[in-house]
MOPAC internal coordinates of N, CA, C and O (Angstrom, degrees):
PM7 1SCF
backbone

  N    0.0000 0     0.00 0     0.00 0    0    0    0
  C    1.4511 1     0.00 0     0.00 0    1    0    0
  C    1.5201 1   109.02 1     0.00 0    2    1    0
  O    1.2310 1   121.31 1   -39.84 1    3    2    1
  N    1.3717 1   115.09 1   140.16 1    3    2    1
  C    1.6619 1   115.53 1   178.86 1    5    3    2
  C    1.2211 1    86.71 1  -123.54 1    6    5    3
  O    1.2310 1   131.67 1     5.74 1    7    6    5
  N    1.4491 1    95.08 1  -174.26 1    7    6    5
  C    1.5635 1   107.57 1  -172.15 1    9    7    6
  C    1.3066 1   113.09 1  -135.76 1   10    9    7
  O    1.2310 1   119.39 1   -54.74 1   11   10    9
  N    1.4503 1   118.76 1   125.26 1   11   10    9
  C    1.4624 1   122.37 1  -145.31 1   13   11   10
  C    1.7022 1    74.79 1  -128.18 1   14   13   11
  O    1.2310 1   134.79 1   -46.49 1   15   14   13
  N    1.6521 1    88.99 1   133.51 1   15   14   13
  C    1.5886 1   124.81 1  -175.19 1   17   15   14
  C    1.7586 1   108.64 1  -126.20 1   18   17   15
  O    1.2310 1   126.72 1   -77.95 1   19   18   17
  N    1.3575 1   104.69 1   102.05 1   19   18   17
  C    1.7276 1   101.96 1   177.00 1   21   19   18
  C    1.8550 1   119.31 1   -59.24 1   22   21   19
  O    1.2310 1   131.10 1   -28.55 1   23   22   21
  N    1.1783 1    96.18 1   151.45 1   23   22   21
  C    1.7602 1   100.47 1  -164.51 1   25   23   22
  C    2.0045 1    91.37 1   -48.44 1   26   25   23
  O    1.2310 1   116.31 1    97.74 1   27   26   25
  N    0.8411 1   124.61 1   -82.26 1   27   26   25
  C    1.7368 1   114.63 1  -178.31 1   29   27   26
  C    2.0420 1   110.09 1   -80.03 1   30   29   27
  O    1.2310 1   133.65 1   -38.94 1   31   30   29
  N    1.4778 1    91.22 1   141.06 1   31   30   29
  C    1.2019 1   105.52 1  -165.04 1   33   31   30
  C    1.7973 1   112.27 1  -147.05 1   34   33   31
  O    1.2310 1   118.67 1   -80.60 1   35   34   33
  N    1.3323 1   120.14 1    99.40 1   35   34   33
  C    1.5148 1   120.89 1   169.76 1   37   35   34
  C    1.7913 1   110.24 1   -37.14 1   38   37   35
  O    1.2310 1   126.48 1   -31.88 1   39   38   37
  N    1.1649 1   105.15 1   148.12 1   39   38   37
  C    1.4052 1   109.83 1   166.12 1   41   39   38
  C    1.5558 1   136.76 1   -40.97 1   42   41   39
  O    1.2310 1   135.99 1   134.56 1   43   42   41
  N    1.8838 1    86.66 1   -45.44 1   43   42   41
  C    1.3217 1    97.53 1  -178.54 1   45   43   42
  C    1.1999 1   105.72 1  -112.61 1   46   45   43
  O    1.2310 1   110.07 1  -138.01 1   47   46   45
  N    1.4965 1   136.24 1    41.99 1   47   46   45
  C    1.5440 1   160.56 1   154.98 1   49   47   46
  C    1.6659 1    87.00 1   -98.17 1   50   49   47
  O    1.2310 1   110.30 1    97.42 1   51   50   49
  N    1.1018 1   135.82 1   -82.58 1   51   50   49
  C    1.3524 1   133.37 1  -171.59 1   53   51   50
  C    1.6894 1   107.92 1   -56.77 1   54   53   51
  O    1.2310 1   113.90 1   164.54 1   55   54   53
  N    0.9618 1   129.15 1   -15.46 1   55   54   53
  C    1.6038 1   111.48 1   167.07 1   57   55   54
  C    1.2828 1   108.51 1   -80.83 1   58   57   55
  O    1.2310 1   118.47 1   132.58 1   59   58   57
  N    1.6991 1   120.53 1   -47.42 1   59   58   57
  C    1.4077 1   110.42 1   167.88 1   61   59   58
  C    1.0912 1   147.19 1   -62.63 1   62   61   59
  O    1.2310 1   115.56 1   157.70 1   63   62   61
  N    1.2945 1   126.02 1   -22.30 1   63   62   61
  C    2.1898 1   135.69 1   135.51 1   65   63   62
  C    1.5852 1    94.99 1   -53.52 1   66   65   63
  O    1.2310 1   105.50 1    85.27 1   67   66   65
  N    1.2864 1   144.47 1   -94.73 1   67   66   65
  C    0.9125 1   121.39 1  -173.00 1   69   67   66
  C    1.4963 1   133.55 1    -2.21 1   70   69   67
  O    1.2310 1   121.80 1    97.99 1   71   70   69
  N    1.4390 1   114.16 1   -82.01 1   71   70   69
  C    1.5618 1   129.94 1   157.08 1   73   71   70
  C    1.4713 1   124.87 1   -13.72 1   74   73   71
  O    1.2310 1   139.48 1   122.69 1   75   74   73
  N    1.6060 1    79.82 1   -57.31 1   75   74   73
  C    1.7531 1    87.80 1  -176.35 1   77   75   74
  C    1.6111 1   123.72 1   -71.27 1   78   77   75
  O    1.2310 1   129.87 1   156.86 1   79   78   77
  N    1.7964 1    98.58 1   -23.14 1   79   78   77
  C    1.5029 1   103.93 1  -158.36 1   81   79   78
  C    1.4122 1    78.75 1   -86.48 1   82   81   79
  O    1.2310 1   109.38 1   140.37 1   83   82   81
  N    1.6971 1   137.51 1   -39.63 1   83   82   81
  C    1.2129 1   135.86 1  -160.42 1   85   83   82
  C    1.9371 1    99.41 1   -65.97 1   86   85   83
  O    1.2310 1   127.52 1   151.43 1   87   86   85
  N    1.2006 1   103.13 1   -28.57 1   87   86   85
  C    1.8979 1    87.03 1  -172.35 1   89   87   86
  C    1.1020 1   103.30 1  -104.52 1   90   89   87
  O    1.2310 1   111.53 1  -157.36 1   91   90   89
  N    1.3001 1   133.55 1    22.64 1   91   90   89
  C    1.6651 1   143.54 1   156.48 1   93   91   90
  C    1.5445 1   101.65 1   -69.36 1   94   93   91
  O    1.2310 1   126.68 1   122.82 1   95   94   93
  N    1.7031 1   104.77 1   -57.18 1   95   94   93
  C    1.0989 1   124.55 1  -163.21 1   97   95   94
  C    1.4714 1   124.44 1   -69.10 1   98   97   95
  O    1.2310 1   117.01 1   149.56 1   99   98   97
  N    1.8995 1   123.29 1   -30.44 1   99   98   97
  C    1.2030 1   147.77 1    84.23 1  101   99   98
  C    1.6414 1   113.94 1    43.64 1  102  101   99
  O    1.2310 1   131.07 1    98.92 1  103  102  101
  N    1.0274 1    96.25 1   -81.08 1  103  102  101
  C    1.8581 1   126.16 1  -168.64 1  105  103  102
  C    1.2064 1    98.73 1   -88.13 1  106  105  103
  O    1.2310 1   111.69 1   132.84 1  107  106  105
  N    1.7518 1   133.27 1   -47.16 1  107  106  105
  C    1.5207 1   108.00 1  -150.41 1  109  107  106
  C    0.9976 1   102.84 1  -131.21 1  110  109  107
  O    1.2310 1   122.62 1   163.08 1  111  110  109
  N    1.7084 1   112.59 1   -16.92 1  111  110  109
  C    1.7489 1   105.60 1   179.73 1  113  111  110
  C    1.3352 1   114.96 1  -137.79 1  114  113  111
  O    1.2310 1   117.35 1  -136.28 1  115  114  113
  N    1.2894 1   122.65 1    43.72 1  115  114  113
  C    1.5838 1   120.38 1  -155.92 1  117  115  114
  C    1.5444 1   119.10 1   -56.61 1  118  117  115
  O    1.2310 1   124.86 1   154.44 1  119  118  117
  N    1.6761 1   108.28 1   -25.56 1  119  118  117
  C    1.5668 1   102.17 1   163.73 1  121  119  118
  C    1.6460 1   116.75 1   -56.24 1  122  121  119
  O    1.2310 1   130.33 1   134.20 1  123  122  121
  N    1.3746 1    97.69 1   -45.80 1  123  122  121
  C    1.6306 1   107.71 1  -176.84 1  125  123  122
  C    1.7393 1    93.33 1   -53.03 1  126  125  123
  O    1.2310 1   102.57 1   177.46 1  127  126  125
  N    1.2447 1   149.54 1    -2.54 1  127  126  125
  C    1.1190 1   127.64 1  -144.30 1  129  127  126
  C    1.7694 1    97.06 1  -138.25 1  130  129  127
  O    1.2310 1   126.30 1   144.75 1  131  130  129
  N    1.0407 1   105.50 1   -35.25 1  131  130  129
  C    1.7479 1   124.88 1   164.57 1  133  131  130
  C    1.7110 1    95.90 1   -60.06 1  134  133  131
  O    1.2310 1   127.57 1   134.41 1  135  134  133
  N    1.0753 1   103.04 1   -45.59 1  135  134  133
  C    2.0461 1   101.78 1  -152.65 1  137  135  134
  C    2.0844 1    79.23 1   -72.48 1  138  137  135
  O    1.2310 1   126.18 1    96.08 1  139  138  137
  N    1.0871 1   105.73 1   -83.92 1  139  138  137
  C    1.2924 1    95.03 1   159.32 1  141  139  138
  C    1.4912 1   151.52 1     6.64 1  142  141  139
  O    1.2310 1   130.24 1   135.90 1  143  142  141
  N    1.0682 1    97.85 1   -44.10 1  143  142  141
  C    1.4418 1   132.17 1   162.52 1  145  143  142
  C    1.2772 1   111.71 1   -64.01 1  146  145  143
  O    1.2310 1   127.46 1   101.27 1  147  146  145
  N    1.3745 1   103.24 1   -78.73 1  147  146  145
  C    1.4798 1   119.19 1  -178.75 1  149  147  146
  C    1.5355 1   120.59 1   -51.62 1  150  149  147
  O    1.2310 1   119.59 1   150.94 1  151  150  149
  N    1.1627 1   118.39 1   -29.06 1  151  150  149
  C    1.4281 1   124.84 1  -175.58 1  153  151  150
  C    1.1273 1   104.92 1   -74.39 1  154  153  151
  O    1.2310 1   118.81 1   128.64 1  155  154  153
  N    1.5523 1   119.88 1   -51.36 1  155  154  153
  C    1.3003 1   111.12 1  -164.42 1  157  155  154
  C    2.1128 1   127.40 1   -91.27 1  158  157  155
  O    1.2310 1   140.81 1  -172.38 1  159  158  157
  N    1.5759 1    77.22 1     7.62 1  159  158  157
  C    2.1732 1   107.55 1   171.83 1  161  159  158
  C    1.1624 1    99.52 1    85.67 1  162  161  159
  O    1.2310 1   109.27 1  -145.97 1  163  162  161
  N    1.5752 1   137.71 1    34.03 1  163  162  161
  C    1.6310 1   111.76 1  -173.64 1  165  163  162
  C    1.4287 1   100.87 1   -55.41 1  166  165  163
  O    1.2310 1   118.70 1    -0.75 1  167  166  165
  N    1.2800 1   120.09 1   179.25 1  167  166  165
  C    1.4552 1   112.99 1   152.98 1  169  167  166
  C    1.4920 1   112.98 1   -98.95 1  170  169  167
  O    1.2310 1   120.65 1   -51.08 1  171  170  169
  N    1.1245 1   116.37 1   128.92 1  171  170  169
  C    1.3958 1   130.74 1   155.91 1  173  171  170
  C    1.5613 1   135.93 1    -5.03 1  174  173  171
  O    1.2310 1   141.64 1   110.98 1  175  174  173
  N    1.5610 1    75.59 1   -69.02 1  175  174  173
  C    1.7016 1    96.58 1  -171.17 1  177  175  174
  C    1.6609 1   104.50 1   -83.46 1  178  177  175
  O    1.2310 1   115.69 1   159.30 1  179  178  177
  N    1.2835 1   125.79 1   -20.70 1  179  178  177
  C    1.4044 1   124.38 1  -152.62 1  181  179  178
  C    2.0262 1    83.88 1  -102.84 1  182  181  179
  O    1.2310 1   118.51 1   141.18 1  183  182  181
  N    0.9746 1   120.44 1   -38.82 1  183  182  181
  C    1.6065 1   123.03 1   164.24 1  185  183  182
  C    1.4881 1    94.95 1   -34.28 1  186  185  183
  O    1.2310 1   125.58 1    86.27 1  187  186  185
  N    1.7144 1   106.89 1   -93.73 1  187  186  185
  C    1.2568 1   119.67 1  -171.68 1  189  187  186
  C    1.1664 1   110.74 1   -31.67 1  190  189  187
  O    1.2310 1   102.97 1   100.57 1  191  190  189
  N    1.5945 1   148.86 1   -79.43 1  191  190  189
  C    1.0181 1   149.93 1   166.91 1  193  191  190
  C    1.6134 1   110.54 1    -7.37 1  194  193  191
  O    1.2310 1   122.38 1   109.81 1  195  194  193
  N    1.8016 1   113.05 1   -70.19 1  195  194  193
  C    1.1547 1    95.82 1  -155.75 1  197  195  194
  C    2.1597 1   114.70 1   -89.32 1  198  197  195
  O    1.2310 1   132.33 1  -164.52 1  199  198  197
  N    1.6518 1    93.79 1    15.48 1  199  198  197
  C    1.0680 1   101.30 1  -174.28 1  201  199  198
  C    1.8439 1    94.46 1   -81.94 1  202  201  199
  O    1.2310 1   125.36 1   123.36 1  203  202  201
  N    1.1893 1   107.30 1   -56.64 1  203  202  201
  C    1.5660 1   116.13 1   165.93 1  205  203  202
  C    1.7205 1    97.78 1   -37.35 1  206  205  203
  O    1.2310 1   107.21 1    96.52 1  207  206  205
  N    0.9682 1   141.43 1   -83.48 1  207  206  205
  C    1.5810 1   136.38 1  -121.82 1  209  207  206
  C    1.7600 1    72.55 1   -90.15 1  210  209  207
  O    1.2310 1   101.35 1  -152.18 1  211  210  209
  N    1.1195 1   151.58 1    27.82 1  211  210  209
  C    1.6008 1   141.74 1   167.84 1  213  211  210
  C    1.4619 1   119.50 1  -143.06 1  214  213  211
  O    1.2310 1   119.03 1   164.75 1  215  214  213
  N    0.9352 1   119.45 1   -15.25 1  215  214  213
  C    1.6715 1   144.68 1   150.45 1  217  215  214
  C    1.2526 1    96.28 1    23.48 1  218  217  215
  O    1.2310 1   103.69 1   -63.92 1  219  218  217
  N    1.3176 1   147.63 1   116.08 1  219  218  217
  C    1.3716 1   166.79 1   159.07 1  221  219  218
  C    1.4475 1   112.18 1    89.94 1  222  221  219
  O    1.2310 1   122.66 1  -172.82 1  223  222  221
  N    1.4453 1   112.51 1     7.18 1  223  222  221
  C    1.7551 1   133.28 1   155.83 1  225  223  222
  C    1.8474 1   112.01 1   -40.58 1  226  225  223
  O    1.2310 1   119.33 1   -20.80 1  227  226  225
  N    1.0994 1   118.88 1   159.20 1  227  226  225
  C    1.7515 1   108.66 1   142.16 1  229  227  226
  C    1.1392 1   118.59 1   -56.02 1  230  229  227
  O    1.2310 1   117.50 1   -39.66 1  231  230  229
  N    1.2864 1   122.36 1   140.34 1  231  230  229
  C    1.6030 1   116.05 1  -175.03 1  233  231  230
  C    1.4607 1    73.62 1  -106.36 1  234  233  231
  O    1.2310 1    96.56 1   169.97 1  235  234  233
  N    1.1923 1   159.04 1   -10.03 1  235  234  233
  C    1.4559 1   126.35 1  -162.16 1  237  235  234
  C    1.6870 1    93.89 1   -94.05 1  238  237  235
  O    1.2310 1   124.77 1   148.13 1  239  238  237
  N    1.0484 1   108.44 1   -31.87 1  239  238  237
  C    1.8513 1   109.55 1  -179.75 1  241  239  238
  C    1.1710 1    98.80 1   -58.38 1  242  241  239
  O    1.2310 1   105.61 1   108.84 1  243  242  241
  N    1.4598 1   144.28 1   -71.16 1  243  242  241
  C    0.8822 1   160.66 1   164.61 1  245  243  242
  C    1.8381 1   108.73 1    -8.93 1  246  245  243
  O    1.2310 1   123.54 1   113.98 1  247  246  245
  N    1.2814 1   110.83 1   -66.02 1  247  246  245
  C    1.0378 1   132.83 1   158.08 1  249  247  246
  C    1.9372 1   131.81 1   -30.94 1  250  249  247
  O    1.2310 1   137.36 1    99.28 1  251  250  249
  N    1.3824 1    83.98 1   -80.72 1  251  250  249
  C    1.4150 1    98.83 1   163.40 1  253  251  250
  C    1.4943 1   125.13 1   -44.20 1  254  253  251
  O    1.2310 1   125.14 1   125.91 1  255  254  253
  N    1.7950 1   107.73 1   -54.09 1  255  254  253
  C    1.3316 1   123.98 1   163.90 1  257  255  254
  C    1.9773 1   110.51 1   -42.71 1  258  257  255
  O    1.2310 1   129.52 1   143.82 1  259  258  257
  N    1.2622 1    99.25 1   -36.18 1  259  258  257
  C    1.7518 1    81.04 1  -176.36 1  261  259  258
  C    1.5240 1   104.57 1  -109.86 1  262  261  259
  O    1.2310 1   114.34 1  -137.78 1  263  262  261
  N    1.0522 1   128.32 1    42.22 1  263  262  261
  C    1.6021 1   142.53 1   161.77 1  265  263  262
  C    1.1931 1    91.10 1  -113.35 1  266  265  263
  O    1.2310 1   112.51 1   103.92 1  267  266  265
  N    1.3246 1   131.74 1   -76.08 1  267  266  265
  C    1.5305 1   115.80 1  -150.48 1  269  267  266
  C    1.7931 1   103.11 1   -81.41 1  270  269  267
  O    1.2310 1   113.21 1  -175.24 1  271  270  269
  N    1.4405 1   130.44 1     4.76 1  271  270  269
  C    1.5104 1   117.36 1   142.39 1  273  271  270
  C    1.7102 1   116.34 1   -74.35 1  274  273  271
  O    1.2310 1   123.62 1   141.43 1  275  274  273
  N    1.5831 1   110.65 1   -38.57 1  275  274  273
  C    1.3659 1    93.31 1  -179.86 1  277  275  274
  C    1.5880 1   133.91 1   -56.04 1  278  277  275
  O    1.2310 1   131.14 1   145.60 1  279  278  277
  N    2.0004 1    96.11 1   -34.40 1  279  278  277
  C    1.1099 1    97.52 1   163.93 1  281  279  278
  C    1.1889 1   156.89 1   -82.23 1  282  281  279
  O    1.2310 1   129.87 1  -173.88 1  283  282  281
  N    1.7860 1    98.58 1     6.12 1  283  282  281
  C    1.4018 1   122.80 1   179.15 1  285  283  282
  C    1.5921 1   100.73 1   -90.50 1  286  285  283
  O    1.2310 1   119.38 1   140.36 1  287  286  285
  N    1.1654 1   118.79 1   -39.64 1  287  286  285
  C    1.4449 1   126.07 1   166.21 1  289  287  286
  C    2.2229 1   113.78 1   -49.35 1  290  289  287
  O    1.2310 1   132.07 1   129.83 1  291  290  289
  N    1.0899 1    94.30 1   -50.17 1  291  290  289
  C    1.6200 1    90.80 1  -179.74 1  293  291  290
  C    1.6843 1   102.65 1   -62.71 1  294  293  291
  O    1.2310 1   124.39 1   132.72 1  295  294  293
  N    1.2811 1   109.18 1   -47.28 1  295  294  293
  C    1.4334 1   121.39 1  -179.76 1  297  295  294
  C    1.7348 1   117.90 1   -37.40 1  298  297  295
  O    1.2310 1   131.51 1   123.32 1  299  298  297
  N    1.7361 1    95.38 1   -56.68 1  299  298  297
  C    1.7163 1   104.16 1   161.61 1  301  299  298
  C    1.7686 1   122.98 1   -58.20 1  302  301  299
  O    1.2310 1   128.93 1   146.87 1  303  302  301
  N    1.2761 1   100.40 1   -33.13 1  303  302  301
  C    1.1647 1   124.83 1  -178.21 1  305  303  302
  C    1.6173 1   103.75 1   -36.52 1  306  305  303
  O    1.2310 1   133.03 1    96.01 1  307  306  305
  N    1.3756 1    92.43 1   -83.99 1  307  306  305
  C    1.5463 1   117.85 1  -167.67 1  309  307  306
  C    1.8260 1   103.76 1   -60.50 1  310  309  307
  O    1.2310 1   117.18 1   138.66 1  311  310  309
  N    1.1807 1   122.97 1   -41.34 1  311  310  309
  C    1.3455 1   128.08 1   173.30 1  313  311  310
  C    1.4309 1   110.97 1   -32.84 1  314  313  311
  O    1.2310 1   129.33 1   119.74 1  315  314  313
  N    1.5066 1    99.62 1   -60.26 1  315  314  313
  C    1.7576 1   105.73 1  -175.15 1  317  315  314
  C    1.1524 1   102.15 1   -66.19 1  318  317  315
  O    1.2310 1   103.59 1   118.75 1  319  318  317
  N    1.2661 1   147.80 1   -61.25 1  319  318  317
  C    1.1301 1   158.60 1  -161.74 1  321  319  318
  C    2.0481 1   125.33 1   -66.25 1  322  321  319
  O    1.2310 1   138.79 1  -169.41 1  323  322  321
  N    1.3209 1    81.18 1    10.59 1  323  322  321
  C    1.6214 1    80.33 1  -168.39 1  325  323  322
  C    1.7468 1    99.93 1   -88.63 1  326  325  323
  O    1.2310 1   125.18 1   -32.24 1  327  326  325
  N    1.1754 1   107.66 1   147.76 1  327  326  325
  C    1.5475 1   115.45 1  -172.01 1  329  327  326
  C    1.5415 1   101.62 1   -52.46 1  330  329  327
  O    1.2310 1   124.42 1   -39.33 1  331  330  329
  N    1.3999 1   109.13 1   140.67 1  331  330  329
  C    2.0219 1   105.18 1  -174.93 1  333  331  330
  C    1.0542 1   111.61 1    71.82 1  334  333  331
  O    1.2310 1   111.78 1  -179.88 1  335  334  333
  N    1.2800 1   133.10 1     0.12 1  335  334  333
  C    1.5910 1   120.31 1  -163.57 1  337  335  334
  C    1.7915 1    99.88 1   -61.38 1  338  337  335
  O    1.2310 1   123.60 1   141.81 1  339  338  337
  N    1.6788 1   110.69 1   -38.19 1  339  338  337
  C    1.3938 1   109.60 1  -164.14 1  341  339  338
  C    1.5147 1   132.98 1  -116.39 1  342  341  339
  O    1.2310 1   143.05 1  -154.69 1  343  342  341
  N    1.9036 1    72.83 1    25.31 1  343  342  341
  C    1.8037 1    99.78 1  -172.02 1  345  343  342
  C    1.9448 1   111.32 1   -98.39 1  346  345  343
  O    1.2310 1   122.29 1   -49.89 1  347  346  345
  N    1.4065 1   113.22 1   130.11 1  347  346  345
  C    1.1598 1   104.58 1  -146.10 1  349  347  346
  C    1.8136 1   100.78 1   -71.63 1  350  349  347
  O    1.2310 1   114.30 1   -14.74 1  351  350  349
  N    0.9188 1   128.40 1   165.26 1  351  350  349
  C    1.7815 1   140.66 1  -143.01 1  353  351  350
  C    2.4873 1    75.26 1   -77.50 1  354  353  351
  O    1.2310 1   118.57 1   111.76 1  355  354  353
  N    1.2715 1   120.33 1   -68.24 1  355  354  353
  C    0.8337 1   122.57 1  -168.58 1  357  355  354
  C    1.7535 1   113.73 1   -60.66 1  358  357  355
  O    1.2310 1   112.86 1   177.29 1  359  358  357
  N    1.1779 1   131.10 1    -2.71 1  359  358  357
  C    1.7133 1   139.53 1   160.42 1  361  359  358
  C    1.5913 1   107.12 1   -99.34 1  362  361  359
  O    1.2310 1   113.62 1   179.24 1  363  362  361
  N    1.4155 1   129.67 1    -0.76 1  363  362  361
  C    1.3244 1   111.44 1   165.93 1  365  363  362
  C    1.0117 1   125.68 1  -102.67 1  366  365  363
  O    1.2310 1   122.82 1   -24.68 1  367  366  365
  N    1.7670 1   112.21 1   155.32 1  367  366  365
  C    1.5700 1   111.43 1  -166.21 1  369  367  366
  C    1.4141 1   100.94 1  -114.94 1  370  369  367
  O    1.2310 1   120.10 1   180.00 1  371  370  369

């Protein structure tokens, strides 16, 4: 199963495919879902943690919820970081 995302998508339209594709993944492919994990940097420990402090929660909400912060985080990430970002408009060539 993949997970098919329409060209425009609400926030909380994308947490709920998310969710769902995450507790597919859960159920049928949890390596597929670890590797997953890893690729995209969740942290580990902050998973574990908040899987503990929610304990009979959706873990895929849960889930989903800390993918789409990580990836809002890389997103800031790269913003700051872009060559010139902090060079004033009149010093660039």
């Amino acid at each position: 199963m993949a997970i098919e995302l329409p060209q425009k998508l609400s926030s909380d339209e994308l947490h709920i495919k998310l969710s769902e594709y995450i507790n597919h993944l859960i159920n049928a492919n949890f390596e597929k879902l670890l590797a997953l994990l890893y690729r995209i940097d969740v942290s580990e420990s902050k998973l574990k943690q908040l899987l503990q402090e929610h304990a009979g929660e959706d873990a895929g909400k849960i889930i989903a919820t800390l993918i789409i912060e990580r990836q809002q985080q890389k997103i800031e990430l790269r913003k700051g970081n872009r060559p010139g970002a902090d060079i004033p408009e009149m010093e660039k060539w």
